[in-house]
C-alpha positions in Angstrom: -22.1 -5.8 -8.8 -20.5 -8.5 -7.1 -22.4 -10.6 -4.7 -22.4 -10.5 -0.6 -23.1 -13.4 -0.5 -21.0 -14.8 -3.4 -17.3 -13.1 -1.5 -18.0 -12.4 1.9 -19.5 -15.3 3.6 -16.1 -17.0 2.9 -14.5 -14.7 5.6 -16.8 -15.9 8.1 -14.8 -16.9 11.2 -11.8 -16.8 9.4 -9.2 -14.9 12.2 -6.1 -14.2 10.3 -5.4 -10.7 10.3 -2.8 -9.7 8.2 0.0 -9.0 10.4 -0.6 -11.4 13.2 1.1 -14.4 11.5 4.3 -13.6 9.9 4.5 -17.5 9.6 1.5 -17.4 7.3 2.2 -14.3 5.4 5.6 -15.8 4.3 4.0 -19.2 3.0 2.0 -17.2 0.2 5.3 -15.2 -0.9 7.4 -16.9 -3.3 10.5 -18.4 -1.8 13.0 -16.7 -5.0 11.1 -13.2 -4.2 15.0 -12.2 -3.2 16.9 -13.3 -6.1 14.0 -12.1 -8.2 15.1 -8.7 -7.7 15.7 -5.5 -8.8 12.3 -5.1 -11.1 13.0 -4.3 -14.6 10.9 -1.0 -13.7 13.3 0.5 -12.0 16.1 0.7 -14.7 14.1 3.2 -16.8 14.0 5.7 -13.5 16.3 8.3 -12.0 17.5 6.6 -8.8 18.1 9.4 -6.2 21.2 8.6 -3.9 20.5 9.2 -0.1 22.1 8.6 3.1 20.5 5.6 4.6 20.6 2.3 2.1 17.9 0.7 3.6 15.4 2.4 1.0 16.2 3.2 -2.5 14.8 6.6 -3.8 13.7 6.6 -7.6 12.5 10.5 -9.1 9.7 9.9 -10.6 8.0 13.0 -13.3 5.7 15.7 -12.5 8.3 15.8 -8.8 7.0 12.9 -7.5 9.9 10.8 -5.4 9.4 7.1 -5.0 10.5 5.8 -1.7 11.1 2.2 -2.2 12.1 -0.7 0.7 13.2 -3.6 -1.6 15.0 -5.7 1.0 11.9 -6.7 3.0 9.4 -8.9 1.5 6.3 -6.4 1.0 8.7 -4.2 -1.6 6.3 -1.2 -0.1 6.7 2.0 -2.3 5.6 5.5 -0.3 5.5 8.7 -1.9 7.1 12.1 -1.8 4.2 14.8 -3.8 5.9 18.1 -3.9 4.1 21.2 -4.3 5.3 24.7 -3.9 4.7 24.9 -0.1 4.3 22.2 1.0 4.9 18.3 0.5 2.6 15.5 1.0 4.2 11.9 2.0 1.6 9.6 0.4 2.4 5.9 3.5 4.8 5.8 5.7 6.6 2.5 5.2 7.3 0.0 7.9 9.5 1.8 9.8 11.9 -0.4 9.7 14.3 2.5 8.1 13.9 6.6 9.1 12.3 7.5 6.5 11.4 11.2 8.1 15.0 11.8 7.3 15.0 10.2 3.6 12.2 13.1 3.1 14.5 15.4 4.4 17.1 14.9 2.3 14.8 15.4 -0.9 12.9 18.4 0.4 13.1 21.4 2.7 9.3 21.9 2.4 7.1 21.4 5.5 5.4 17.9 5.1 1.9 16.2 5.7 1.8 12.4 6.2 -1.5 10.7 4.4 -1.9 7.0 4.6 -3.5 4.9 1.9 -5.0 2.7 4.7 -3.4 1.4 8.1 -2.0 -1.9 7.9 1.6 -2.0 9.6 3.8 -1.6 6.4 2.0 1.5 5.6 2.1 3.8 8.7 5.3 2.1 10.0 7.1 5.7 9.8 4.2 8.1 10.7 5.2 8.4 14.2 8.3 10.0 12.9 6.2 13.1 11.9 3.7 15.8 13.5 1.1 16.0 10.9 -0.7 13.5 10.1 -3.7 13.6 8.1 -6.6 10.1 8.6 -9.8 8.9 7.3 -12.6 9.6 10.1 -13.1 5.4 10.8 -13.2 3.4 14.2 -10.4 1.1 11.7 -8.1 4.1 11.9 -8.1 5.4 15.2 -8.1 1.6 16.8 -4.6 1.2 14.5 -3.1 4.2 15.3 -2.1 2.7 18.5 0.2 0.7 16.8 0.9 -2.8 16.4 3.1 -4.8 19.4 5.3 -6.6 18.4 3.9 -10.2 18.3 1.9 -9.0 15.0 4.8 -7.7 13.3 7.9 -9.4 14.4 7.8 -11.6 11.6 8.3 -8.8 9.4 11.7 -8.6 10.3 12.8 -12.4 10.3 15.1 -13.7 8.0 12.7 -15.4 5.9 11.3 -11.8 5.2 14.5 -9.9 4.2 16.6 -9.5 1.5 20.0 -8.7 3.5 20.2 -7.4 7.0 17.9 -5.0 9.2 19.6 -1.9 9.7 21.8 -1.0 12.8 19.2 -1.1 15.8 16.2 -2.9 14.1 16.0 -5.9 17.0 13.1 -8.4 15.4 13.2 -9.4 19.5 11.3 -6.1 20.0 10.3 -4.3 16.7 6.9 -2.6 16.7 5.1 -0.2 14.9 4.5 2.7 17.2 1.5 4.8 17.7 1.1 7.9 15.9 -1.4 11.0 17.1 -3.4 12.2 14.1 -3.4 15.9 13.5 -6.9 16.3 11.9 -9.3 13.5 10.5 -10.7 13.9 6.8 -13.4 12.0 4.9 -13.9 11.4 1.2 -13.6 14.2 -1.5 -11.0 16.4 1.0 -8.7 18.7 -1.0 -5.1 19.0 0.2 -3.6 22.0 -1.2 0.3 21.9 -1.3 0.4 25.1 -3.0 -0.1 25.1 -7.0 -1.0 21.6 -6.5 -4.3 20.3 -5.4 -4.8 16.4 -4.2 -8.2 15.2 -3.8 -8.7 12.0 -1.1 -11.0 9.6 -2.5 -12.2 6.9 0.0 -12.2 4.0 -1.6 -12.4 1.2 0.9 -12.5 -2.6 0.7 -9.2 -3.7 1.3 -9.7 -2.1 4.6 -12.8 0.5 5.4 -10.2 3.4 5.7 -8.4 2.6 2.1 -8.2 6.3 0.5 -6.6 6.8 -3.2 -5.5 9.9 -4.2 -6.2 11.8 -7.1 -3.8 15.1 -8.9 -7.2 15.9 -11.3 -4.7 18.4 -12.9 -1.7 15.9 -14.0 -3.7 12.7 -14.2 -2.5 11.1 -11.5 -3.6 8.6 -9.2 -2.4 6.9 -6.2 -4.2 3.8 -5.6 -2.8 2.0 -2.4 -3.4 -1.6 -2.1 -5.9 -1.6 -4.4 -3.5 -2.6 -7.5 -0.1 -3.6 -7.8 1.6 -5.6 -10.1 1.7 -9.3 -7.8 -0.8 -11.1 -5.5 -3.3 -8.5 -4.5 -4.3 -9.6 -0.9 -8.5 -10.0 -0.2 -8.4 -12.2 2.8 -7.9 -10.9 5.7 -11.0 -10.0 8.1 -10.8 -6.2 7.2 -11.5 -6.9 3.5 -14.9 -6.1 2.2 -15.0 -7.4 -1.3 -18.1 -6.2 -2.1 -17.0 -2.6 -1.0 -13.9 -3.4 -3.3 -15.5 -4.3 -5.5 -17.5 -0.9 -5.9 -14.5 1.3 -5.7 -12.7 -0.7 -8.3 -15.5 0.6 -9.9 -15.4 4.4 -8.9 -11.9 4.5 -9.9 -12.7 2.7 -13.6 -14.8 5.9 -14.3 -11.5 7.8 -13.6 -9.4 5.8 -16.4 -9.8 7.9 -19.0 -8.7 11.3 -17.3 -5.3 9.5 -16.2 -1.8 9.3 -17.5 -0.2 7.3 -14.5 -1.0 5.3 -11.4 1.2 4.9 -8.7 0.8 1.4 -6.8 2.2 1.1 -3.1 4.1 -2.6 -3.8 6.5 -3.9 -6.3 6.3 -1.5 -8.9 6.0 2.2 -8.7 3.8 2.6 -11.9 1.7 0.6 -14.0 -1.0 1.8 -16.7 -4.5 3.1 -15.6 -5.9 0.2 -17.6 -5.0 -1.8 -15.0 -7.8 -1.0 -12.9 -10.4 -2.8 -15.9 -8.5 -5.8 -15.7 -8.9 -5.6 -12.0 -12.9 -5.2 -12.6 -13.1 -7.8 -15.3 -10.8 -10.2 -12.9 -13.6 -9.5 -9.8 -16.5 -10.1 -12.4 -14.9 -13.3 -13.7 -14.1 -15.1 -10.4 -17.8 -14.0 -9.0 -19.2 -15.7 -11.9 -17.1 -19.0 -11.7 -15.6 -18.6 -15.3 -12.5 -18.6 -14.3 -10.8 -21.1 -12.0 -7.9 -20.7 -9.0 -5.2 -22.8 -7.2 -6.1 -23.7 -3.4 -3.0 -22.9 -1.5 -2.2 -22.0 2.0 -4.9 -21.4 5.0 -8.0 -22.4 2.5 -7.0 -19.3 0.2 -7.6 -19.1 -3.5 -4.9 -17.6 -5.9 -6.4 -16.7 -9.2 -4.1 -15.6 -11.8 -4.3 -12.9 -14.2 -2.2 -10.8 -17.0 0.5 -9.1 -14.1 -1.4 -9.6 -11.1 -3.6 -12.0 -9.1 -5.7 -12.2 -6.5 -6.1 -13.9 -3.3 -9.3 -14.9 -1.8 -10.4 -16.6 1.4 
């Protein structure tokens, strides 16, 4: 288990928030992250063609769509779950593009928005929709108000796109708009999209509303912010590394009944093995045997095989 005492005392008094310095955000991000691109990923997957180019649409198997914003620095990935009556949009994006009519375009099924926590580039599109599924947290209900647009504006600076906004996107007054929530939930709720069942696993740490979601039946998971191939953010205020620490855990136990897992940056799968690495990378920074690079704002980058992770 790793220590209180040992992760979280380092956040003390610290009062970035991710969001509320795009300045700061951008100095952690590599400055080549444009010319970088595409991911090799993507060239193995069906890309889907829809109307508005600000996302790029990739059909993943077991009908699963990947909704994919690679010209803005997070590279966030939502998802499209089909069932046979109903859909389930796993995020929202930052709703920079309409991405209520991207799901259109791929189904004519009614849809449910989930989110896989609520930072800004994750519910940026829910206000685009009526039903809207939320963890039962004070977290969630304080950020689905929104976020003005001092705490988000650098989202949409130059520095943080690859290209230009589309038509109507003014960074002078982009915000991420409130959304009502339809019903709240709490761990182990079963969404039933006909012939499909997802089960919402809270798993929180990188915020105390962070869900995953698991399809028990095709060994599926969804995992959030939890793991993606990159720098796995653990320093804002929100982040609970002990509590990540345990759910890391809870989804380990979980490794061997999956086939994929579906991160929500940069790539849209990776192997379920990740999540031991992710364990064994906790365990090894707690116990000092491995050492990281200071780098902006007093954070600590330690690097790993695909990923790393940033500390405070």
């Amino acid at each position: 288990m790793v220590s209180r005492l040992g992760f979280l005392l380092v956040f003390s008094g610290y009062m970035y928030s991710q969001g509320t310095s795009g300045i700061d955000s951008l100095s952690i991000i590599s400055e080549s992250w444009c010319q970088d691109l595409p991911r090799a990923v993507y060239a193995g997957i069906e890309r889907v063609t829809v109307s508005n180019d600000w996302f790029e649409v990739y059909k993943l198997e077991n009908d699963v769509f990947a909704i994919y914003e690679p010209r803005q620095w997070q590279e966030v990935i939502s998802y499209l779950i089909l069932g046979n009556e109903r859909a389930l949009l796993f995020d929202s994006g930052n709703g920079i593009g309409n991405i209520s009519k991207v799901v259109g375009e791929l189904t004519s099924l009614p849809v449910l928005v989930l989110n896989s926590h609520t930072h800004f580039d994750h519910i940026g599109g829910n206000a685009e929709f009526k039903d809207i599924l939320a963890m039962d947290t004070d977290y969630t209900r304080n950020n689905s108000r929104g976020y003005p647009n001092e705490l988000v504006r650098e989202e949409v600076s130059e520095e943080a796109l690859c290209g230009s906004l589309p038509t109507g996107i003014d960074p002078a007054s982009y915000y991420t708009p409130p959304f009502k929530v339809m019903k709240f939930i709490s761990d182990g709720y079963k969404i039933d999209l006909g012939g499909r069942i997802l089960e919402v696993l809270s798993t929180p740490g990188h915020t105390p509303d962070a869900v995953s979601l698991f399809d028990s039946d095709l060994g599926l998971l969804w995992l959030g912010d939890i793991y993606y191939d990159g720098p796995i953010w653990l320093f804002v205020p929100e982040t609970d590394l002990d509590a990540f620490y345990q759910s890391v855990e809870q989804l380990c136990t979980l490794v061997p009944r999956l086939n994929t897992v579906h991160p929500a940056h940069n790539s849209p799968i990776t192997q379920p093995q990740s999540l031991y690495s992710l364990r064994d990378a906790l365990i090894h920074i707690q116990d000092g045997t491995v050492s990281g690079n200071t780098i902006s704002g007093g954070r600590v980058e330690y690097f790993f095989k695909g990923f790393s992770l940033i500390v405070k």
